[in-house]
TORSERO-809899 format. One line per field, with one value per residue (C-alpha): x, y, z; residue number from 1. Coordinates in steps of 0.2 Angstrom, whole numbers. Example, Ala and Ser with C-alpha at 12.3 -4.5 7.8 and 13.67 -1.06 7.14 Angstrom:
BEGIN
c1 c(62  68)
c2 c(-22  -5)
c3 c(39  36)
k c(1  2)
% end
This chain:
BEGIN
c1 c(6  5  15  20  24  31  30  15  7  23  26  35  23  7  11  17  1  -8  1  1  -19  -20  -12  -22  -9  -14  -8  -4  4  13  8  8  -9  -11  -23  -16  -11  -31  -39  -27  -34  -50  -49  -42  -57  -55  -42  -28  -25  -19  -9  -6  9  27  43  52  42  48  32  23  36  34  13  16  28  18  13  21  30  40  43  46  53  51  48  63  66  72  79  79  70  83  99  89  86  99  93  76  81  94  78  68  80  92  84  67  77  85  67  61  76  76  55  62  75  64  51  51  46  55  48  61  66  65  74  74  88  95  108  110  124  135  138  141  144  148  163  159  139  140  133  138  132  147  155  162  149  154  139  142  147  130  120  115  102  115  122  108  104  122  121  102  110  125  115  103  118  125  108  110  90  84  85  86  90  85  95  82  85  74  56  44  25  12  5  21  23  27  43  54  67  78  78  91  104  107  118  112  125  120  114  97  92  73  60  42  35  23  38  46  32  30  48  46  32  40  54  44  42  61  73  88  89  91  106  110  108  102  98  83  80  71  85  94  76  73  92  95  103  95  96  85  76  67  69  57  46  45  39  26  20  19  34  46  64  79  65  77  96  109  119  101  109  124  139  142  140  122  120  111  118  116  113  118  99  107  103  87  78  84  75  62  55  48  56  40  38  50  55  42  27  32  31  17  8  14  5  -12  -13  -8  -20  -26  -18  -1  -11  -13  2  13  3  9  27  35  28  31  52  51  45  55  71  68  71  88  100  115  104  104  123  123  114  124  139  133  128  145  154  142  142  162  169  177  195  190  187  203  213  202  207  223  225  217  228  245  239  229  242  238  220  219  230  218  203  210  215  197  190  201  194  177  179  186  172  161  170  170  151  147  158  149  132  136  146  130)
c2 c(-139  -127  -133  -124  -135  -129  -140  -148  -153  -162  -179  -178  -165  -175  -188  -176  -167  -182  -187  -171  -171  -187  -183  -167  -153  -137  -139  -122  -123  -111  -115  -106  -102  -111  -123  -139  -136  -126  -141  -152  -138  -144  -162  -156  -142  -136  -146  -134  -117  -109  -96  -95  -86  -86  -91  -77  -65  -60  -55  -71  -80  -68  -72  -90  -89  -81  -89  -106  -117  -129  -127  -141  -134  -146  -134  -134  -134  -150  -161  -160  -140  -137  -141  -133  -115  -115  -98  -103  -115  -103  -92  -104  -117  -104  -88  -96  -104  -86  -79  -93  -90  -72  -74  -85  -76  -60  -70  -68  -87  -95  -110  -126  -130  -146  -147  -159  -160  -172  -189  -178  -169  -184  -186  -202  -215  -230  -236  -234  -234  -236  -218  -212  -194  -184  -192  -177  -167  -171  -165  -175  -163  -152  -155  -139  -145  -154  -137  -127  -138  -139  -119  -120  -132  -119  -106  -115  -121  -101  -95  -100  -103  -122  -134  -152  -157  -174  -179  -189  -205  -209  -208  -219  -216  -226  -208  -206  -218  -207  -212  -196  -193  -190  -212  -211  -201  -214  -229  -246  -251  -238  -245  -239  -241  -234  -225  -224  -207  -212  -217  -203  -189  -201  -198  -179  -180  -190  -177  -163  -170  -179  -169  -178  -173  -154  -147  -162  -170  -185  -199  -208  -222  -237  -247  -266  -272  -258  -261  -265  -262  -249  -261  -274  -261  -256  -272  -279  -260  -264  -283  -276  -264  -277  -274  -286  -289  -278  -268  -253  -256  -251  -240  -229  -225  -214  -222  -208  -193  -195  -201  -213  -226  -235  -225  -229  -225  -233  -217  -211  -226  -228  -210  -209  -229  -224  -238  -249  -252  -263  -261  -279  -269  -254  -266  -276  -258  -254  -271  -269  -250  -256  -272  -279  -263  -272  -286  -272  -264  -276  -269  -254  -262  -252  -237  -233  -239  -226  -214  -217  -219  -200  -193  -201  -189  -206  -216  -200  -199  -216  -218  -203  -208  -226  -217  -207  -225  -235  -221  -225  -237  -256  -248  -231  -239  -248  -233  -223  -238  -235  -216  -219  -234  -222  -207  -215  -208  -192  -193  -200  -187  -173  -180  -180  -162  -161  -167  -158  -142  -147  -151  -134  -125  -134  -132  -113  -114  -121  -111  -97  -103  -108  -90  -79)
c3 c(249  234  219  204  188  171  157  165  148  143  143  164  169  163  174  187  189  190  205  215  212  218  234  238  233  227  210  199  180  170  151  132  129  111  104  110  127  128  124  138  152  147  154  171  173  189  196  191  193  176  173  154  150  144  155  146  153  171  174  170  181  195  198  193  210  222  236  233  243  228  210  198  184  168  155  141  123  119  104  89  90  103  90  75  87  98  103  107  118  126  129  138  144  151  150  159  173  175  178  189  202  201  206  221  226  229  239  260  259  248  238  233  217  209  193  179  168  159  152  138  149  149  132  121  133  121  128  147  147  166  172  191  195  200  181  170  160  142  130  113  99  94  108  111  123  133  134  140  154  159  160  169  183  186  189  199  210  211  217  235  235  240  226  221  203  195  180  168  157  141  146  140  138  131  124  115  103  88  79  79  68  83  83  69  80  93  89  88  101  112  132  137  153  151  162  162  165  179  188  185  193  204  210  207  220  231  234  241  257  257  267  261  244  246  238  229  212  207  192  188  176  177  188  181  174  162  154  134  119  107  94  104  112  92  87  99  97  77  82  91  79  67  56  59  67  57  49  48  41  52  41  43  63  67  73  88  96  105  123  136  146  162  177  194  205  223  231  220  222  241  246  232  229  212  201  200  178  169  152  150  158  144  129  135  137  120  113  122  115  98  99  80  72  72  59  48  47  35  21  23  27  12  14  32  28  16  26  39  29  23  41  42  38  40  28  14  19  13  -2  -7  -8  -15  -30  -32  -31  -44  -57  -61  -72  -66  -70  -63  -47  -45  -49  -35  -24  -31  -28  -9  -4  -8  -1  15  30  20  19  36  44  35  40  60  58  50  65  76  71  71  88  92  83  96  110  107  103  120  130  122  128  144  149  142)
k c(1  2  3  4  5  6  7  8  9  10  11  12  13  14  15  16  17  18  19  20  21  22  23  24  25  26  27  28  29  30  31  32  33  34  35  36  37  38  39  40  41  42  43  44  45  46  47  48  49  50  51  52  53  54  55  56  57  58  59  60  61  62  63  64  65  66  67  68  69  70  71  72  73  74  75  76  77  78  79  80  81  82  83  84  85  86  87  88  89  90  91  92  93  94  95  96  97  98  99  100  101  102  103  104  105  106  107  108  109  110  111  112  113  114  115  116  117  118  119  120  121  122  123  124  125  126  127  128  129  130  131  132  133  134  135  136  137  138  139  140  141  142  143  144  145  146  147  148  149  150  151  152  153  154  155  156  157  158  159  160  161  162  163  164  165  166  167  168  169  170  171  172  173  174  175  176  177  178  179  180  181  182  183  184  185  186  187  188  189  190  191  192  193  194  195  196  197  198  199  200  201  202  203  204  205  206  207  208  209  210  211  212  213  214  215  216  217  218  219  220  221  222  223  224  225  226  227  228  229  230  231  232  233  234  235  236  237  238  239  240  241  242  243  244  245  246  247  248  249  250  251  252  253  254  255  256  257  258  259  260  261  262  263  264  265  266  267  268  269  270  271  272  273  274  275  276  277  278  279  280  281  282  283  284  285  286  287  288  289  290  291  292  293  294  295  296  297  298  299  300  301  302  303  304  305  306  307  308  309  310  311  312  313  314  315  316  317  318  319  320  321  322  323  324  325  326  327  328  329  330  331  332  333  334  335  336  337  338  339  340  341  342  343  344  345  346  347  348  349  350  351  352  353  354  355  356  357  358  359  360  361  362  363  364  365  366  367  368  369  370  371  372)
% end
C-alpha cells in the first residue's frame, strides 16, 4: 500500500517507518528540510520517498497526498515548545491537521487517516489513574498541547473522511534517553503505565489492514506489565545510570496539574496484538546501552544534581522562598507565625479565590484555541 507518514523522524515515526518498510509498503514522508532530519534521510537512501516541506503549507500537503491510500499523521509540536509557543503549536498541531483533511477531502480516492494523539487530553489523573477512552477530556491547567490535540481530533471527527485515532501513552525509546526538564512537571505519585515505541508503530501498522477500528478511538500503552509509580519508575532509571536511589529531592517535582495514568487497552490489544515490551525489557535495554558508563557516573554525581536541579522551576520555587524564611529573626518568625495563624480562614479564602481565577483565565484560554 502507499503510506504517507508525518512526523516520521520523530521518535513514533522512526519506528513507524521501520515497520511499514519491513513489510513492503510504499513508504512516503513529509519532513522540514534542516540539518538534522537531512542527515536521518541519509540512513534510509532510497527506501523512502521524500517530500521535504512544511504542513503549513497547503500546498506541501496537497502533493504529500496524492496518490495515497492511508495517512498517519504524527507530526505535532509538543511539551514543553508547545506550552512555551502556543501559537506554533496551534500552527502545526491544528493548523496542519486542517490542511491534511482539506487534501483528503478533495481527493476522488480518498486515503484513511490514522491519527496520534495523546494522555495528555485527560488531564491530571492522580486520584482516579485508571483511564477508559470515552472518560471526560479534562486537559490540566496550561497544557496547551493537551488543547491542540483535543482541537485536532474534533475536526478530524467533523470532516466526515475515514479515520481512526490512537490516543498515546509515555513512549519510551532506547534513542531517547535525554533527561528533559519536562521530568520535573510530573508528580512523583503520578501512575505510569509505559510504552515502547516499537510497539507502538507496530500498532500503527497493524491498523491499516484492520477493518474494525474505523471511526473509532482508541489507547495504547504497554498493558498491566509496563505499570509503576513515577517515583519508582526514575528511581530505578537513576540506579541504572549510576546515580543512586532518591538522587533527586521530591520537593524538585510538582504536586499537580500534569497527566498519565493507567490505560484501559482491552480492545487496542484485542485488534492490534502490539503489546510485546515490558517496562523490564525497557530498563534492561536501558542498562546494556548504558553499559560501564554507569561506573563512571558517580564522579560526576554532583554536577549532573546541579544541573539538573537548574531546570526545575518547583525546586527554584523552593529554594526561594527558604531563603525568604532564613533571612528573619527567631522572634520575627514567631510573630509571622503569629500573623498567619489569625488571618489563615482569610489567607486561605484569598488563595482559593486566587485559584479560582486562575482557573477561569485558563478555561477562557482553551476555549479560545479550541473555537479558532
Amino acid at each position: 500500500m502507499n503510506i504517507l507518514v508525518t512526523g516520521a523522524f520523530g521518535n513514533v515515526g522512526l519506528s513507524t517507518i521501520d515497520e511499514l518498510i519491513k513489510r513492503n509498503h510504499k513508504v512516503r514522508i513529509i519532513e522540514i528540510y534542516n540539518k538534522n532530519n537531512r542527515k536521518i534521510a541519509k540512513k534510509y537512501k532510497s527506501n523512502l520517498e521524500i517530500i521535504w516541506g512544511d504542513l503549513r503549507n497547503y500546498d506541501d500537503v496537497k502533493k504529500a497526498v496524492e496518490g495515497q491510500d492511508v495517512v498517519i499523521h504524527l507530526a505535532a509540536i509538543i511539551p514543553p515548545l508547545a506550552d512555551t509557543n502556543p501559537d506554533l503549536a496551534e500552527a502545526v498541531n491544528i493548523g496542519g491537521t486542517s490542511n491534511i483533511i482539506n487534501a483528503i477531502k478533495k481527493k476522488k480516492s480518498k486515503p484513511k487517516l490514522i491519527f496520534t494523539s495523546s494522555i495528555a487530553v485527560y488531564g491530571d489523573r492522580l486520584e482516579n489513574p485508571l483511564i477508559k477512552v470515552g472518560d471526560p477530556l479534562k486537559p490540566s491547567r496550561g497544557d496547551y498541547y493537551a488543547l491542540t490535540k483535543i482541537r485536532a481530533e474534533n475536526l478530524i471527527r467533523e470532516s466526515g473522511i475515514r479515520f481512526s485515532i490512537f490516543r498515546l501513552t509515555y513512549i519510551t525509546s532506547i534513542k531517547k534517553l535525554k533527561m528533559d526538564p519536562l521530568m520535573f512537571h510530573m508528580p512523583l505519585d503520578t501512575c505510569i503505565e509505559i510504552c515502547d515505541t516499537k510497539d507502538v508503530g507496530y500498532a500503527l501498522v497493524n491498523a491499516i489492514e484492520c477493518d474494525e477500528l474505523w471511526g473509532k478511538t482508541f489507547l495504547i500503552a504497554g498493558g498491566e506489565q509496563c505499570r509503576t509509580t513515577y517515583k519508582e519508575y526514575l528511581n530505578n532509571m537513576m540506579e541504572i545510570f549510576g546515580l543512586g536511589r532518591n538522587f533527586l529531592p521530591e520537593h524538585a517535582f510538582e504536586q499537580k496539574d500534569f497527566h498519565c495514568g493507567f490505560m484501559d487497552t482491552k480492545k487496542s490489544q484485542q485488534l492490534l496484538t502490539y503489546q510485546r515490551h515490558t517496562l523490564t525489557d525497557y530498563y534492561n535495554e536501558v542498562r546494556k546501552k548504558i553499559g560501564s558508563k554507569k561506573y563512571f557516573m558517580p564522579m560526576a554525581k554532583w554536577a549532573v544534581r546541579l544541573n539538573l536541579l537548574k531546570r526545575s522551576y518547583a525546586y527554584r520555587r523552593f529554594k526561594f522562598f527558604k531563603k525568604k524564611t532564613g533571612a528573619f529573626t527567631v522572634s520575627e518568625n514567631k510573630l509571622i507565625r503569629k500573623i498567619i495563624s489569625n488571618n489563615f480562614k482569610k489567607i486561605d479564602t484569598l488563595e482559593d479565590k486566587i485559584r479560582n481565577l486562575e482557573n477561569l483565565i485558563e478555561e477562557l484560554q482553551g476555549k479560545i484555541i479550541l473555537e479558532r
